[in-house]
Backbone as ProteinMPNN parsed JSONL, in Angstrom:
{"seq_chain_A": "XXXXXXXXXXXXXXXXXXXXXXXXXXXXXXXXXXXXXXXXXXXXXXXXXXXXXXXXXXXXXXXXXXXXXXXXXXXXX", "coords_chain_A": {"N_chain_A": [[7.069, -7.376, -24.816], [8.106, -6.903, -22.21], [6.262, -9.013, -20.833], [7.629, -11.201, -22.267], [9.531, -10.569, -20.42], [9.288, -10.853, -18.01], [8.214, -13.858, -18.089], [10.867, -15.275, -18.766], [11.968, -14.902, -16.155], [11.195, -16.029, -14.401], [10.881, -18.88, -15.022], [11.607, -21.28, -13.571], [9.664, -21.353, -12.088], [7.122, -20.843, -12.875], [3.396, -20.657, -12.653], [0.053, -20.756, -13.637], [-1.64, -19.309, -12.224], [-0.102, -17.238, -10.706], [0.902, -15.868, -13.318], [-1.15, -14.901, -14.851], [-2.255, -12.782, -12.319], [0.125, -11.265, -13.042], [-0.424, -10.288, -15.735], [-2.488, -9.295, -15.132], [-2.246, -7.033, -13.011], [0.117, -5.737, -13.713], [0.936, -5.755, -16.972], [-1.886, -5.109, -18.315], [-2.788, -2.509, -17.095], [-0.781, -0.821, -18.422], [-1.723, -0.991, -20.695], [-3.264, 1.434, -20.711], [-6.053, 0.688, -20.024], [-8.998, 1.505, -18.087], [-11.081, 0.272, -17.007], [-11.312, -3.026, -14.88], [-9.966, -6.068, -15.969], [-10.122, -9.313, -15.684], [-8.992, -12.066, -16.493], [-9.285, -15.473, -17.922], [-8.285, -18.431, -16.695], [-8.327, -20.78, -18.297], [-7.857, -18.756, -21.362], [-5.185, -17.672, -20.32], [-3.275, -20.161, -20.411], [-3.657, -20.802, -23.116], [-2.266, -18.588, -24.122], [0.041, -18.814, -23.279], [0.745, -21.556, -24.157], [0.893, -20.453, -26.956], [3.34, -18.829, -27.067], [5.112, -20.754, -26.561], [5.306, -22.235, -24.599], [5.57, -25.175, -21.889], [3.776, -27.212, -20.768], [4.606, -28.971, -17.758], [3.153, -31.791, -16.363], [3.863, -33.288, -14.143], [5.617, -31.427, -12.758], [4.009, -29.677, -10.607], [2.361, -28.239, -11.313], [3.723, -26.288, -12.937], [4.89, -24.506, -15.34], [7.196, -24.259, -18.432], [10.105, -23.274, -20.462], [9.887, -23.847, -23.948], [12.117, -24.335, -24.975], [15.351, -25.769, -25.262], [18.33, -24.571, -23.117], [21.57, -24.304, -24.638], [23.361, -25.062, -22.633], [22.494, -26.864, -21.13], [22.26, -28.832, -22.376], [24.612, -29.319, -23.618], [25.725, -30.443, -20.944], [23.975, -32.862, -20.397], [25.256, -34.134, -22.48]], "CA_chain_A": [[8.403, -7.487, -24.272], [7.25, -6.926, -20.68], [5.643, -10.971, -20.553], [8.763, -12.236, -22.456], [11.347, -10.924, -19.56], [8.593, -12.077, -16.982], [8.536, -15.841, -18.203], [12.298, -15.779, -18.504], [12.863, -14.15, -14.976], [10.249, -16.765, -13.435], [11.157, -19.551, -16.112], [11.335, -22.953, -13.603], [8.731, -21.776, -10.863], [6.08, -20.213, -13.176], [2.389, -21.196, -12.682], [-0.852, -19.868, -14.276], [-2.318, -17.944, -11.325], [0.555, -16.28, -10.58], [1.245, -15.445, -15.007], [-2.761, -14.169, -14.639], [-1.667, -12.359, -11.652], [1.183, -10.119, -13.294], [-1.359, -9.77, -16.933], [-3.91, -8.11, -14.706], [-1.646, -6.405, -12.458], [1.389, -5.309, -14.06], [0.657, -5.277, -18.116], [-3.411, -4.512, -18.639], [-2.564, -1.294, -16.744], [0.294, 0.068, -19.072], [-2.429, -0.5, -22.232], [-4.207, 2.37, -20.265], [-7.442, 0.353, -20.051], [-9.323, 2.206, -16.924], [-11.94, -0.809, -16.073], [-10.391, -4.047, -14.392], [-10.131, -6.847, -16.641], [-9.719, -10.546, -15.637], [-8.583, -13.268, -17.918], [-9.302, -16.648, -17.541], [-6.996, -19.794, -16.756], [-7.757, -21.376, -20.473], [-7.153, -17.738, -22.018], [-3.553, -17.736, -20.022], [-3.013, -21.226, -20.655], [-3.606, -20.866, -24.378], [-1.296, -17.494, -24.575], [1.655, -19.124, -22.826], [1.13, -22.342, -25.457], [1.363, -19.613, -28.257], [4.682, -18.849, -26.863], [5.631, -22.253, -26.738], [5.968, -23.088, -22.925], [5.31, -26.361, -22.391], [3.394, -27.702, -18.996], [4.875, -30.392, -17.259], [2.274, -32.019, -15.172], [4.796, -34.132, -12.71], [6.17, -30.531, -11.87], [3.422, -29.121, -9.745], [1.43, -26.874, -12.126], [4.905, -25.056, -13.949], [5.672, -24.201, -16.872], [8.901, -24.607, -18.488], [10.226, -22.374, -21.544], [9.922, -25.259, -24.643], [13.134, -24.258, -25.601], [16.308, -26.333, -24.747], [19.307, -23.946, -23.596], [22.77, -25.233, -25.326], [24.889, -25.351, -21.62], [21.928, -27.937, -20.543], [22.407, -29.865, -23.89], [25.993, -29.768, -23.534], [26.072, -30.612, -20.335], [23.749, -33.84, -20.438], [26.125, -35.261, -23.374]], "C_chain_A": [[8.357, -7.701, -22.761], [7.139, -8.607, -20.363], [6.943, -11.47, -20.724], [9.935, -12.253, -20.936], [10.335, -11.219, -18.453], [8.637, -13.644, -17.272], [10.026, -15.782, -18.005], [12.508, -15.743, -17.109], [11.878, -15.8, -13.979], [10.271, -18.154, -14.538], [10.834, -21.175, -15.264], [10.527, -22.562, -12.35], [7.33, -21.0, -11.411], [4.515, -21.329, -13.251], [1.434, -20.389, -13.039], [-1.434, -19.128, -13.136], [-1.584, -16.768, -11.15], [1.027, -15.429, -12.5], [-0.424, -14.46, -14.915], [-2.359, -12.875, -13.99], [-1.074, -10.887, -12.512], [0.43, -9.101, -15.042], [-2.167, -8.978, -16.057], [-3.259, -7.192, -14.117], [-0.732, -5.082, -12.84], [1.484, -4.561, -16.092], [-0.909, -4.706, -18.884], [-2.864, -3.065, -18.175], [-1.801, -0.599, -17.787], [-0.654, -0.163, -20.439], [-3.452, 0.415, -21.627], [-6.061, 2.443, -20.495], [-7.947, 1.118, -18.411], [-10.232, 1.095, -16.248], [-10.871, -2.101, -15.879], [-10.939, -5.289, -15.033], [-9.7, -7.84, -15.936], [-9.189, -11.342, -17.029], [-8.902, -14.627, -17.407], [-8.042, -17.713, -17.695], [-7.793, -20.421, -18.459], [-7.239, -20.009, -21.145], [-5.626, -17.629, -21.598], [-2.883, -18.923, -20.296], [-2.61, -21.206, -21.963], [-2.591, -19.92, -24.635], [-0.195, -18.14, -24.144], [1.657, -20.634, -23.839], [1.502, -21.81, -26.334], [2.751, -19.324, -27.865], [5.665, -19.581, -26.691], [6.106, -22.534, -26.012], [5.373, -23.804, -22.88], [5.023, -26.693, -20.686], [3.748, -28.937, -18.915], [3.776, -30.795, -15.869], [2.865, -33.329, -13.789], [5.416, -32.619, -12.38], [5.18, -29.917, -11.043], [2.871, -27.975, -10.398], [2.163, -26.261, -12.482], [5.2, -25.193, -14.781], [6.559, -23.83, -17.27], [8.678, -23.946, -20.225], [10.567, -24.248, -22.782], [11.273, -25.155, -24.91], [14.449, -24.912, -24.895], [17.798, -25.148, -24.233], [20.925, -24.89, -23.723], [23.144, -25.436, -24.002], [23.55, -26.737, -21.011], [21.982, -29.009, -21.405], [23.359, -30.564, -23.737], [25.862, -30.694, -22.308], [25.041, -31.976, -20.025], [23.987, -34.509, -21.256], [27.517, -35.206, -22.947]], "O_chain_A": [[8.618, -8.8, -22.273], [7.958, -9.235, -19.692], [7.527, -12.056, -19.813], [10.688, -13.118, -20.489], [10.78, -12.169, -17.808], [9.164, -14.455, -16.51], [10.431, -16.302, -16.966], [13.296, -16.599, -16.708], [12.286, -16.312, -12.937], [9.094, -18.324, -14.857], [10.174, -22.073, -15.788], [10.617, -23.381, -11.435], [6.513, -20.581, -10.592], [4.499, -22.456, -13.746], [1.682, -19.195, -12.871], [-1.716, -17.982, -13.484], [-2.002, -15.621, -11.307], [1.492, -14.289, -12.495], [-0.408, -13.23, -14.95], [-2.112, -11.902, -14.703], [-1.641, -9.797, -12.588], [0.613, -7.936, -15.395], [-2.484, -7.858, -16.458], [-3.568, -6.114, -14.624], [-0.801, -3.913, -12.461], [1.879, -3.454, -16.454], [-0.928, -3.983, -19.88], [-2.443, -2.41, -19.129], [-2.345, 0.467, -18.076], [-0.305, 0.557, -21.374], [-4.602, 0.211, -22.014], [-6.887, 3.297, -20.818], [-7.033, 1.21, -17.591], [-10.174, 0.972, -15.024], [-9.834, -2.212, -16.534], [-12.096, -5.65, -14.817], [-8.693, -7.504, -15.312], [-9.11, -11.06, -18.225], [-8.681, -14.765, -16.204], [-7.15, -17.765, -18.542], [-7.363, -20.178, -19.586], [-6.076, -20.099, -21.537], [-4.811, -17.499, -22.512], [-1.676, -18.74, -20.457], [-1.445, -21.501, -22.23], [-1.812, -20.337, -25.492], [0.759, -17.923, -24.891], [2.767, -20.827, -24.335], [2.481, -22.315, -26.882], [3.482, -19.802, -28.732], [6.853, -19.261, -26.657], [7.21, -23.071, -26.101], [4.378, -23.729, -23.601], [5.758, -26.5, -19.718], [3.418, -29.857, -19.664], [3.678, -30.247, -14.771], [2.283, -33.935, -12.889], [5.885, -32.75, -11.249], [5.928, -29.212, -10.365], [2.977, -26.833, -9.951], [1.679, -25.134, -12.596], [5.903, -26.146, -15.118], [7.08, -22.917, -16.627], [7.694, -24.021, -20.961], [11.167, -25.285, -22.499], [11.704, -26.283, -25.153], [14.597, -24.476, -23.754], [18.424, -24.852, -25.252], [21.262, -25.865, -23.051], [23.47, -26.621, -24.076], [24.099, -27.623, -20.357], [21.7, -30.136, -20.998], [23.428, -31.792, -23.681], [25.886, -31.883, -22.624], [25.457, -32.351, -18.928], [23.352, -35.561, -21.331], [28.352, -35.948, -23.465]]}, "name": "protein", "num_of_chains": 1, "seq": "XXXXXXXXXXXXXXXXXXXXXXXXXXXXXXXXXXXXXXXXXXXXXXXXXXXXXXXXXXXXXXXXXXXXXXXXXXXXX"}
C-alpha cells in the first residue's frame, strides 16, 4: 500500500533512482530487515512494469501510471 500511494503522489515526475531511493529508504525498513539492502535499476524497473507503469522514453526517464484517468479521456474528446 505504502509504494501504491508513492507512485500515485509522484505519478508524472517519477524516475527509477528516486522509486529505488524511497524502497531502500522508506519501505525495506518497516519489513524490520536490520542489514541495508540495495536493489538494482532492472529489479525496480521490472517491479514498477508488474504494476503496469509504463516508461516513456521522450519524457526524461518517467514513468507514467499505464492507466488512462476518465477526466483526461473526456477531456481529449
Amino acid at each position: 500500500m505504502q509504494v501504491i500511494e508513492y507512485l500515485h503522489a509522484y505519478k508524472f515526475k517519477l524516475n527509477v533512482a528516486d522509486f529505488i531511493k524511497f524502497i531502500e529508504d522508506e519501505v525495506i525498513p518497516t519489513l524490520e530487515i536490520e542489514e541495508k539492502i540495495s536493489i538494482l535499476c532492472s529489479t525496480a524497473r521490472e517491479w514498477l512494469h508488474m504494476l503496469d507503469w509504463k516508461y516513456k522514453d521522450h519524457s526524461k526517464n518517467i514513468y507514467f501510471d499505464g492507466h488512462e484517468r476518465e477526466d483526461v479521456v473526456a477531456d481529449k474528446q
